[in-house]
C-alpha positions in Angstrom: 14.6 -1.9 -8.9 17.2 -4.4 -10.3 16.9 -7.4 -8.0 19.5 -10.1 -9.2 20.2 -13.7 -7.7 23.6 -15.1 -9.3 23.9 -19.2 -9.1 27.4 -20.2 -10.1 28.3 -22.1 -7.2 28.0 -25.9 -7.4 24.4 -26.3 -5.7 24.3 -27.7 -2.3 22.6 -27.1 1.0 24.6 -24.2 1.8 24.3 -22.7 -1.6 20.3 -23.5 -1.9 19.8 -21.8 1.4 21.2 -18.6 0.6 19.1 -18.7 -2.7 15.6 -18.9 -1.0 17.1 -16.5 1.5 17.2 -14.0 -0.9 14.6 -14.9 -3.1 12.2 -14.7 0.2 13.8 -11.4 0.9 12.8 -9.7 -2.4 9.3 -11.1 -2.1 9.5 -9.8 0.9 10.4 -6.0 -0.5 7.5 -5.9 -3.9 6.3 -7.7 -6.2 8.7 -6.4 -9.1 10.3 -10.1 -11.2 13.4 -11.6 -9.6 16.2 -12.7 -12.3 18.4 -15.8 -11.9 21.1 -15.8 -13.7 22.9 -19.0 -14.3 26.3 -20.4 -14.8 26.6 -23.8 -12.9 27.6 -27.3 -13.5 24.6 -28.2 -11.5 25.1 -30.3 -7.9 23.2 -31.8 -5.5 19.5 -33.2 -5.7 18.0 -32.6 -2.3 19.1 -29.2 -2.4 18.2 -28.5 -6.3 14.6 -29.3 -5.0 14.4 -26.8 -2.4 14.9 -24.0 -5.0 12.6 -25.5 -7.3 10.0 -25.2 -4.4 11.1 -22.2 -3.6 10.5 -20.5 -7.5 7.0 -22.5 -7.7 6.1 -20.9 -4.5 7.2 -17.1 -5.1 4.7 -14.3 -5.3 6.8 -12.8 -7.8 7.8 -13.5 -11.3 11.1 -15.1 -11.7 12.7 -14.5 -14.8 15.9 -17.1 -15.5 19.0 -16.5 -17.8 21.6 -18.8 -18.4 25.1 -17.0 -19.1 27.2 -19.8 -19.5 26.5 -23.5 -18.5 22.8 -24.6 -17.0 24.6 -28.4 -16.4 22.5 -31.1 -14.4 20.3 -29.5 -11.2 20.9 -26.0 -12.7 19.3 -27.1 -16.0 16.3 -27.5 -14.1 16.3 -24.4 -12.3 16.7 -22.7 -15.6 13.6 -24.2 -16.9 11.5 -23.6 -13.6 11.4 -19.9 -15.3 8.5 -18.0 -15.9 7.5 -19.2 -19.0 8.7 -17.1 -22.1 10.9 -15.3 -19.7 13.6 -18.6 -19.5 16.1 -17.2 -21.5 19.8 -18.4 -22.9 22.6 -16.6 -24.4 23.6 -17.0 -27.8 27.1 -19.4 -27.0 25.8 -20.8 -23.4 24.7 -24.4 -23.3 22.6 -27.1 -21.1 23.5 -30.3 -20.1 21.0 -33.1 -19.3 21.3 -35.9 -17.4 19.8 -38.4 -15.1 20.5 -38.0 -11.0 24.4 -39.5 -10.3 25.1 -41.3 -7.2 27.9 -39.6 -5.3 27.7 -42.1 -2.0 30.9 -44.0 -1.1 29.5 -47.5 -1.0 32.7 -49.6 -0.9 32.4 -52.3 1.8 28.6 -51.6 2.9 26.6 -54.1 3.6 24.2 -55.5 0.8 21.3 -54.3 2.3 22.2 -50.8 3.3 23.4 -50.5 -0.3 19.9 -51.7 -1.7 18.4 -49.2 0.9 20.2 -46.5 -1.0 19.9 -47.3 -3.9 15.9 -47.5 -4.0 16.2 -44.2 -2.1 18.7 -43.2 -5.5 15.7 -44.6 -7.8 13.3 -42.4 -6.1 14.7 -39.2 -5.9 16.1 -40.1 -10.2 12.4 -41.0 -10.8 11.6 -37.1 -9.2 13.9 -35.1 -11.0 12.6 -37.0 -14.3 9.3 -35.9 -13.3 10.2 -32.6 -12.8 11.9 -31.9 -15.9 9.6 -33.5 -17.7 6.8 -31.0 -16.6 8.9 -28.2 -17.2 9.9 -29.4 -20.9 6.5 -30.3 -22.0 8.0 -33.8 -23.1 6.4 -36.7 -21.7 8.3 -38.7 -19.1 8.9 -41.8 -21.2 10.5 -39.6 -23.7 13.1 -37.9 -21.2 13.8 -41.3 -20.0 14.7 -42.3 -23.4 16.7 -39.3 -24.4 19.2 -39.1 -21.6 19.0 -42.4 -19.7 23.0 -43.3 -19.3 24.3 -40.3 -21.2 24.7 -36.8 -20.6 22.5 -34.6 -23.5 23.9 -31.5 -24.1 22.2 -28.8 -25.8 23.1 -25.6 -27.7 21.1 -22.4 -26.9 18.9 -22.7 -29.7 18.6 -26.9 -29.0 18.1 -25.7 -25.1 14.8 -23.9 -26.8 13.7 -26.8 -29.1 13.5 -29.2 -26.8 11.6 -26.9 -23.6 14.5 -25.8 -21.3 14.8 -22.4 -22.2 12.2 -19.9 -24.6 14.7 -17.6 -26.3 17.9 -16.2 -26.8 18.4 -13.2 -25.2 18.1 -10.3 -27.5 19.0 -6.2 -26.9 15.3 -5.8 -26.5 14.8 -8.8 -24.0 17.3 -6.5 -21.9 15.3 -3.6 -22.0 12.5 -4.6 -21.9 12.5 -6.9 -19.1 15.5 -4.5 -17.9 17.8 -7.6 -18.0 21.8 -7.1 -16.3 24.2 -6.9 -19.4 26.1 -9.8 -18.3 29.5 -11.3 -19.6 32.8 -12.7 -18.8 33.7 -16.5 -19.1 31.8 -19.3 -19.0 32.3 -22.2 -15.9 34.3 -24.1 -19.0 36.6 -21.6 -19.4 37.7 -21.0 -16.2 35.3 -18.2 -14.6 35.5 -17.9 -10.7 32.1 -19.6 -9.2 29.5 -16.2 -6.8 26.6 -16.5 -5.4 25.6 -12.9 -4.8 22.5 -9.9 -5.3 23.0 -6.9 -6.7 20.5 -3.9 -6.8 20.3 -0.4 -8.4 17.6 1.6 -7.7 16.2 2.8 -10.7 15.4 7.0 -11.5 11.5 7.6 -11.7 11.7 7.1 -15.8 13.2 4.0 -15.7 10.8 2.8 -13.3 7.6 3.9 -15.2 9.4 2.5 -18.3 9.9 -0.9 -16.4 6.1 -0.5 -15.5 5.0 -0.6 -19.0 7.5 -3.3 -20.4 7.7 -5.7 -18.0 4.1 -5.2 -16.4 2.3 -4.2 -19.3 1.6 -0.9 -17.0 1.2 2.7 -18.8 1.7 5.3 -16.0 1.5 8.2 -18.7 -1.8 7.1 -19.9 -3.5 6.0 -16.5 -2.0 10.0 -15.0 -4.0 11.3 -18.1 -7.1 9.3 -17.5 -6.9 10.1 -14.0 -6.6 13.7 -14.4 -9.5 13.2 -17.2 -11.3 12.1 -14.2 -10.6 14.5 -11.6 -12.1 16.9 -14.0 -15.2 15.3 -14.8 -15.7 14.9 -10.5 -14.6 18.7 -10.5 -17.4 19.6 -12.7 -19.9 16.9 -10.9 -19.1 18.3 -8.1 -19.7 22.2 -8.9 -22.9 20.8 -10.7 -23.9 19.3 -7.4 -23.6 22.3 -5.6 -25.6 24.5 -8.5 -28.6 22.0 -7.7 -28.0 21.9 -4.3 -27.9 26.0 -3.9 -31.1 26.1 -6.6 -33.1 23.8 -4.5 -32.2 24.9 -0.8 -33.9 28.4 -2.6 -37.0 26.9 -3.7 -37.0 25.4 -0.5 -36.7 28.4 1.1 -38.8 30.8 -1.6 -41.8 27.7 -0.6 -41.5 28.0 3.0 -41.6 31.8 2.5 -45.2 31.3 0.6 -46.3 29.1 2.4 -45.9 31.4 5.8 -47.2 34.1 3.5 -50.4 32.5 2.7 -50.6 30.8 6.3 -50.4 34.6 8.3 -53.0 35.9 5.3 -55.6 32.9 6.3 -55.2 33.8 10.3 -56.0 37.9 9.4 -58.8 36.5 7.8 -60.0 34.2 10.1 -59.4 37.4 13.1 -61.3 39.5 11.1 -64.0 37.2 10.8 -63.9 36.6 14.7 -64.1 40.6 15.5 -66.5 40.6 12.5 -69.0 38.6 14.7 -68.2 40.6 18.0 -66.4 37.9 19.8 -63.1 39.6 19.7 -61.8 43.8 19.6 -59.2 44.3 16.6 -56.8 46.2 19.4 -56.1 42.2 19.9 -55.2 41.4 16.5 -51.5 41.2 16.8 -51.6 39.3 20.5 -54.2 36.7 19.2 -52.2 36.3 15.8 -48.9 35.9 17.9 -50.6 33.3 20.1 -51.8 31.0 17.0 -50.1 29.6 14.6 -52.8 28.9 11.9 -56.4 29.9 10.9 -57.8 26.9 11.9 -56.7 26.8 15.7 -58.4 30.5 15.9 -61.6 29.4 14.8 -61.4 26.6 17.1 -60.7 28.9 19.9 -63.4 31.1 19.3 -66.1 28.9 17.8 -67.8 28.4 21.2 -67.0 32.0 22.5 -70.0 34.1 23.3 -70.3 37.5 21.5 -68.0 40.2 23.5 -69.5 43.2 21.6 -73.1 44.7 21.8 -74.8 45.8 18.3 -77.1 48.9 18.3 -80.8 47.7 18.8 -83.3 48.2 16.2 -85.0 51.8 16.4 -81.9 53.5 18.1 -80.6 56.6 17.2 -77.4 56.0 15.3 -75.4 58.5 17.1 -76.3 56.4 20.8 -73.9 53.5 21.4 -75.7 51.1 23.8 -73.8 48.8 26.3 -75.0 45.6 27.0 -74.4 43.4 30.2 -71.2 42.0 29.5 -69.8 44.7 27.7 -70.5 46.8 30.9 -68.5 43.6 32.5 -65.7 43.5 30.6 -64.8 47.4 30.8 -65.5 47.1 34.1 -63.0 44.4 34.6 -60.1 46.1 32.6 -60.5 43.7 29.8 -60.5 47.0 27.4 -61.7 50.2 27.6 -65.1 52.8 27.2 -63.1 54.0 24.0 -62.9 50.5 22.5 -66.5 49.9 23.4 -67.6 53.0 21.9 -64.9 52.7 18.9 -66.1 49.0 18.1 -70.2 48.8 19.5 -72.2 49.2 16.2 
């Protein structure tokens, strides 16, 4: 997305307003860098320190160009730039100088005039500060170099002495996706805009933007991204191997485990009709009604013997019936044929 703010207008309040319109507008649509481009004789002070507040306080990067002449308050602005992204044309030029009074002060009275002019001394002593911060040179120094004269500097002289970082080169434009600007400079005679233009970019010029200006590979982060998606893929199936292999051990456990469980109650039956306290027509009932060998032979422990064995002496062939045998046939609680198939 080319997002463009040209400053050829002198710089006033009108002028700085529509500046930090924009530029809060763009910050307001991404975080992609915000070029300035510059051809302006400069103007006035208040104003120039709105923008300057503006740049130090905007989420994105802002990348400044001078085309033509960065003269007085726009000099600043130039050098406000993201640093090694303030960039000059080959043949375009800065001019440095201290704050000018503009006010009409002819017949004032003494003391308004001294009001002013301390008020003159303080924003001068400002912009000094200012451009001293954004030069590198010390405040003394820019004092001494442009006090009562205007300094003007070539491209290359803009760079030596901290305005500016570089001349403009092809590759600048690409890679930072710079306009291709041209036409004449404010000294020889071209028309003063303030405007923004955009293009929307294609999805290769973006993703080539993305690496050059942002230092942001899309090709290689798709590719380790699909790198990953496999490796989760084959987690994942993994996973699900483990999870089907264990839900079957689970499952092949539990199966032995009831296995072993129903084998340990048909033992502990048998030993209850073994010692006559139970018939073995009840071994499916009584094995339905417990659910483990141990709460059978609880049950029973205590229960007196239900079946009568032959006395000593008897003949083999007699079957004998004891009391409570007799009791329990006679109630229903089984038959003469159970007696006679169980009674030893």
């Amino acid at each position: 997305m080319q997002r463009s703010i040209f400053i050829t207008e002198t710089i006033n309040k009108d002028t700085a307003s529509e500046i930090i319109r924009l530029m809060k507008q763009m910050e307001q649509e991404g975080n992609y860098p915000i070029k300035v481009y510059i051809n302006c004789y400069g103007g006035d002070v208040g104003a120039l320190f709105s923008i300057l507040d503006a740049i130090k306080t905007c989420k994105c990067e802002v990348i400044t160009v001078n085309i033509g002449e960065a003269d007085s308050a726009a000099s600043l602005i130039l050098a406000a730039g993201a640093k090694g992204k303030r960039f000059v044309t080959e043949n375009s030029r800065v001019m440095l100088h201290e704050v000018h009074i503009s006010t009409i002060i002819d017949g004032e009275p003494f003391s308004a005039v001294d009001s002013r002019l301390q008020e003159w001394s303080i924003l001068n002593e400002r912009y000094l500060t200012e451009l001293s911060g954004l030069t590198g040179k010390t405040l003394d120094q820019i004092k001494a170099d442009i006090s009562g004269k205007d300094v003007f500097l070539t491209a290359e002289e803009a760079i030596a002495y901290g305005v500016a970082d570089k001349i403009v080169t092809l590759e600048d434009k690409e890679r930072f996706n710079l306009m291709r600007v041209g036409g004449k400079t404010a000294d020889e005679g071209g028309k003063p805009a303030l405007n923004k233009q955009e293009s929307q970019m294609n999805k290769d010029e973006m993703i080539a933007a993305l690496k050059t200006q942002h230092g942001v590979d899309v090709a290689a982060i798709t590719a380790e991204n699909s790198q990953l998606k496999e490796q989760l893929e084959a987690a994942k199936a993994e996973t699900e191997t483990l999870t089907a292999s264990k839900k079957e051990l689970e499952e092949k456990i539990a199966a032995d485990k009831a296995a072993l469980e129903a084998s340990k109650k048909e033992a502990a039956f048998e030993a209850v009709v073994k010692a006559g306290k139970e018939f073995a027509n009840m071994k499916e009932q009584v094995l339905a009604t417990f659910d483990s060998a141990e709460k059978i032979e609880a049950f029973y422990k205590d229960r007196p013997t239900v079946l009568h064995t032959q006395p000593a002496g008897k003949d083999d062939g007699a079957i004998a019936e004891d009391e409570v045998t007799a009791k329990l046939i006679k109630e229903g609680k089984f038959t003469k044929e159970d007696a006679d198939k169980y009674l030893k």
